[in-house]
KESEKE-313772 format. One record per atom (N, C-alpha, C, O): residue in one letter; x, y, z. Coordinates in steps of 0.1 Angstrom, whole numbers, padded with zeros to 4 digits, always signed. Atoms other than C-alpha are relative to their C-alpha. Layout:
AXYZ
...
This chain:
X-0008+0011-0004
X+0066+0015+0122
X+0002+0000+0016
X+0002-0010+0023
X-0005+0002-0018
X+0073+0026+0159
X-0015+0000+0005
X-0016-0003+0017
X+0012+0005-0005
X+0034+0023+0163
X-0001-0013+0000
X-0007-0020+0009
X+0002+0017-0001
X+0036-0011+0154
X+0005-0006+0012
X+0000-0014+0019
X-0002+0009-0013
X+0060-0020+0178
X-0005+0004+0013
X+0000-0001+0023
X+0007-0003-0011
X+0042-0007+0204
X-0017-0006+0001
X-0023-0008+0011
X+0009+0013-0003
X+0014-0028+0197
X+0005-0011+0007
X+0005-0014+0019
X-0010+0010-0002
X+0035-0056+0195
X+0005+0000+0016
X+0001-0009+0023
X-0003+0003-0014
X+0051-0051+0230
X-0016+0000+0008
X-0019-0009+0016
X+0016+0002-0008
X+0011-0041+0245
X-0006-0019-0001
X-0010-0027+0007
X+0002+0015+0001
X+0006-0074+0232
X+0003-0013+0009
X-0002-0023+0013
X-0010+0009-0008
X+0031-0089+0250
X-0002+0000+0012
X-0001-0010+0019
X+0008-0001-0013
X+0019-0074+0279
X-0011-0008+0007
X-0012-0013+0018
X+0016+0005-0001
X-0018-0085+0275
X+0004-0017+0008
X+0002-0022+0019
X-0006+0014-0006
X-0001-0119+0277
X+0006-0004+0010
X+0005-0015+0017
X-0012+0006-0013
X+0025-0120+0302
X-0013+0004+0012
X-0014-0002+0023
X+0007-0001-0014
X-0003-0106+0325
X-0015-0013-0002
X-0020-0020+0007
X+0016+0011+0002
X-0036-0131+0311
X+0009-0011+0007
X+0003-0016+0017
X-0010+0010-0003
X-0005-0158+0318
X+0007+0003+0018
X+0014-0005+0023
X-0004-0004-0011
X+0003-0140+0354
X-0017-0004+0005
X-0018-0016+0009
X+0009+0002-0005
X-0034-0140+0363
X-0003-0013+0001
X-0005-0017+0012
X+0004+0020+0005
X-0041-0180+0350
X+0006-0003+0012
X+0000-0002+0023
X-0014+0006-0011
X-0009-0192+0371
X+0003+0003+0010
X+0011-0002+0017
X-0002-0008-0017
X-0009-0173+0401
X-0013+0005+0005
X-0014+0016+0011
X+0011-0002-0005
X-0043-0174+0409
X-0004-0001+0013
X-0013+0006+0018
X-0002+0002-0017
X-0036-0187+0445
X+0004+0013+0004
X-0003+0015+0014
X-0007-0009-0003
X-0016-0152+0450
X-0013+0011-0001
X-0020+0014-0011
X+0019-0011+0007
X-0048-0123+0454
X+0013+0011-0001
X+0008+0020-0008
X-0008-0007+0004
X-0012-0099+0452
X+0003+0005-0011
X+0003+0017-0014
X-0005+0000+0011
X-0001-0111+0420
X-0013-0001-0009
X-0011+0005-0020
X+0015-0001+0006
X-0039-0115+0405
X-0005+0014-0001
X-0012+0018-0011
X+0003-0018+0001
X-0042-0071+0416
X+0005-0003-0010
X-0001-0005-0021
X-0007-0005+0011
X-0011-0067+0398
X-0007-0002-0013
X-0012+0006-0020
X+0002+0004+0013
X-0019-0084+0369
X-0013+0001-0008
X-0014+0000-0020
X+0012-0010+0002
X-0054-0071+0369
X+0002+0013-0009
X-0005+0015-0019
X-0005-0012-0002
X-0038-0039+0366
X+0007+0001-0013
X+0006+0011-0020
X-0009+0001+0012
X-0014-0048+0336
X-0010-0001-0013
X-0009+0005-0024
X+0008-0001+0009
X-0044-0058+0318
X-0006+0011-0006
X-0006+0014-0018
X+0006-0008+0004
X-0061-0030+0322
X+0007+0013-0008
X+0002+0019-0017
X-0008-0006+0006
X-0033-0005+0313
X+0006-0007-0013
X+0012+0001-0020
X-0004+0007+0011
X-0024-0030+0284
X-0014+0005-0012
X-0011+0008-0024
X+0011+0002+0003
X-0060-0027+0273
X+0003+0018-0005
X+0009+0023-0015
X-0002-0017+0004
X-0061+0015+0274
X+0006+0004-0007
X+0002+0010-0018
X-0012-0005+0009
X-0028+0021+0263
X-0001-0009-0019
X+0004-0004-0029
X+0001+0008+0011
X-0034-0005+0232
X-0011+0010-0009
X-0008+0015-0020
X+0011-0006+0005
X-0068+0014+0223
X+0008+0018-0001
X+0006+0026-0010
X-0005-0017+0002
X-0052+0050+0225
X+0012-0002-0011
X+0010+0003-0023
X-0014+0004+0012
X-0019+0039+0204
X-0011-0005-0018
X-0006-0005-0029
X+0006+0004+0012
X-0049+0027+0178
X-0004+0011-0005
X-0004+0013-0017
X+0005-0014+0001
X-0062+0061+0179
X+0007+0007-0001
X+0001+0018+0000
X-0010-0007+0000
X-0032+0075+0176
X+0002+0003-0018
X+0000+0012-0026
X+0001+0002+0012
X-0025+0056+0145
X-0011+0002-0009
X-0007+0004-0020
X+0009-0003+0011
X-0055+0062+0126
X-0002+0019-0003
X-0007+0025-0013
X+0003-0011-0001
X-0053+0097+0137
X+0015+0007-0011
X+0013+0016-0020
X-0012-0001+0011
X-0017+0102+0118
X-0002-0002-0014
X+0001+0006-0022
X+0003+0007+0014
X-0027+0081+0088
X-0015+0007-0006
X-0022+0003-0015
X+0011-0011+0001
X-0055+0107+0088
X+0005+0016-0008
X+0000+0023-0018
X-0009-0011-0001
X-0031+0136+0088
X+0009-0002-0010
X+0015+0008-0014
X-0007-0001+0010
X-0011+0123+0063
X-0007-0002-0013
X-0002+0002-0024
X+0008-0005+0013
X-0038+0118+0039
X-0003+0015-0004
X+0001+0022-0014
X+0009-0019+0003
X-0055+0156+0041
X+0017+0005-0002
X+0016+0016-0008
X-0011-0008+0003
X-0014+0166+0039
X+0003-0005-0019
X+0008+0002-0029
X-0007+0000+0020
X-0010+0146+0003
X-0012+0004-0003
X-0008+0015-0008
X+0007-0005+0007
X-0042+0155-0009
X+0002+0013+0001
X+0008+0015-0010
X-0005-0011-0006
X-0035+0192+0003
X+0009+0005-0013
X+0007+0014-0021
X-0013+0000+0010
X-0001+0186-0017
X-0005-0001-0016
X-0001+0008-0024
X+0008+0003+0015
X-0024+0169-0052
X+0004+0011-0002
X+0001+0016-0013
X+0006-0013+0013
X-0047+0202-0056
X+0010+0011+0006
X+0004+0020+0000
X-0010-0009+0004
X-0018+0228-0048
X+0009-0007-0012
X+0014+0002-0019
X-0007+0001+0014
X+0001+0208-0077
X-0012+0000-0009
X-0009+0006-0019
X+0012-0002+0010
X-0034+0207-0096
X-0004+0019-0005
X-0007+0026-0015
X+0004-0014+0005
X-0039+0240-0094
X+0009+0007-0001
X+0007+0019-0003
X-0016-0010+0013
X-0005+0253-0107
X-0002-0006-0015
X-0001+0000-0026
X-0004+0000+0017
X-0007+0232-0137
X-0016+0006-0004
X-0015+0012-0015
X+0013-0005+0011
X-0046+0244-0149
X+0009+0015+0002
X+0008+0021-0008
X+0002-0014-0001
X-0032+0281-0135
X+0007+0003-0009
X+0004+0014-0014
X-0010+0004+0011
X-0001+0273-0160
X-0003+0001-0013
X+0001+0008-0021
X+0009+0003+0014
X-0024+0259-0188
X-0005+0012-0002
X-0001+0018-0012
X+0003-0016+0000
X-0042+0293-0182
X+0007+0007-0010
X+0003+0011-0022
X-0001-0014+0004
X-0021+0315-0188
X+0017-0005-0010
X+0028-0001-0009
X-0010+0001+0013
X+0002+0303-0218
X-0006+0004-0012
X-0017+0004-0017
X+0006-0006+0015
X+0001+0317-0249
X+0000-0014-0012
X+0003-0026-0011
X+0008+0008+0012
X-0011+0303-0281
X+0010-0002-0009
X+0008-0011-0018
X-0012+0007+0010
X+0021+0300-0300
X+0013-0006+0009
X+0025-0006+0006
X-0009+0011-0007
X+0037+0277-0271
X-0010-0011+0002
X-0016-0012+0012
X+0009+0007-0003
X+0016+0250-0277
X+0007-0013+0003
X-0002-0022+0007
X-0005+0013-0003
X+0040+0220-0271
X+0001+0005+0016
X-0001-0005+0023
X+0002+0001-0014
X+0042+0236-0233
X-0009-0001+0005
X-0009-0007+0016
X+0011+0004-0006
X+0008+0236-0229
X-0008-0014-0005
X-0018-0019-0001
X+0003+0018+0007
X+0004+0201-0248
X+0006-0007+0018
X-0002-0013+0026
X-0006+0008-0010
X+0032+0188-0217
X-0007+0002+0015
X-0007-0007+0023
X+0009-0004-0012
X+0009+0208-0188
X-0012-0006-0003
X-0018-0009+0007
X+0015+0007-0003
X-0023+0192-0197
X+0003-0015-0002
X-0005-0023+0001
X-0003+0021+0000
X-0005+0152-0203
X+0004+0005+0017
X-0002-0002+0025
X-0007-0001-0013
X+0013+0165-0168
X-0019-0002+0009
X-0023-0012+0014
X+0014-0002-0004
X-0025+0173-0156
X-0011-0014+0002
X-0018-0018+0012
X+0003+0016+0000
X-0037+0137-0170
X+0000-0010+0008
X-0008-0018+0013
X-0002+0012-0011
X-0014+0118-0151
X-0003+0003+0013
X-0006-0006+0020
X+0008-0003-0016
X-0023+0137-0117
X-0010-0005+0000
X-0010-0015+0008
X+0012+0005+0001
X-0058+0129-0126
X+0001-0017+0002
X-0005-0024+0010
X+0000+0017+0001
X-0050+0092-0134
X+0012-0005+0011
X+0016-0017+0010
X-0006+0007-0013
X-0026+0088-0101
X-0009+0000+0011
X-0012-0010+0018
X+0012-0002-0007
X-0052+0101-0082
X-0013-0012+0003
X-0018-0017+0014
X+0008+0013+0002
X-0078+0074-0099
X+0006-0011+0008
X+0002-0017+0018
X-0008+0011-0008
X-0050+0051-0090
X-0002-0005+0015
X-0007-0015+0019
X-0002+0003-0013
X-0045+0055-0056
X-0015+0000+0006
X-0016-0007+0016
X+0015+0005-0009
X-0086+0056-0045
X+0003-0011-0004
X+0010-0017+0003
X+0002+0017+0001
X-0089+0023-0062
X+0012-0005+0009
X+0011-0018+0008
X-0012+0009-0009
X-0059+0011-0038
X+0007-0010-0013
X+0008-0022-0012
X-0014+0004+0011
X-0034+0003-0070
X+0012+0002+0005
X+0021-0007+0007
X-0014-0009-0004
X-0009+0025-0058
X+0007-0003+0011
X+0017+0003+0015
């Protein structure tokens, strides 16, 4: 969210300076400046994109991370239960299912 607004104001920027260069074209002053806004509007916009993708990067490999450590308690679970608790190991492999079928979910972009 606070990435966004920091587009959002670069934005603003891009403009208030494309809108300083147009209009004050007679001024070679206010044309540097505003040169200058562009181009830090410009940098700073591309690094904040890179920012974001690099987070939204970092929080994928953290939930998947998260999945197979819950994946791999319930098979290690399923494992190692005995043979006359079979309604716990019935609830660890439906538990196992739906990981599997949230998983499906979320690649297809359901979720």
């Amino acid at each position: 969210m606070f990435l966004k607004l920091i587009d959002y104001l670069l934005a603003a920027v891009f403009i208030s300076a494309a809108i300083i260069i147009y209009f004050a074209s007679s001024n070679q002053q206010h044309v540097i400046v505003g040169a200058g806004a562009l181009a830090v509007a410009i940098f700073s916009f591309l690094l904040n994109r890179s920012s974001v993708n690099n987070a939204r990067k970092d929080a994928q490999q953290a939930e998947l991370q998260q999945k197979a450590e819950i994946y791999t308690s319930l098979l290690t679970h399923s494992n190692s239960l005995e043979n006359n608790r079979p309604l716990a190991k019935l609830i660890l492999v439906i538990m196992g299912g739906y990981l599997y079928f949230s998983q499906k979910l979320e690649l297809h972009g359901y979720v």
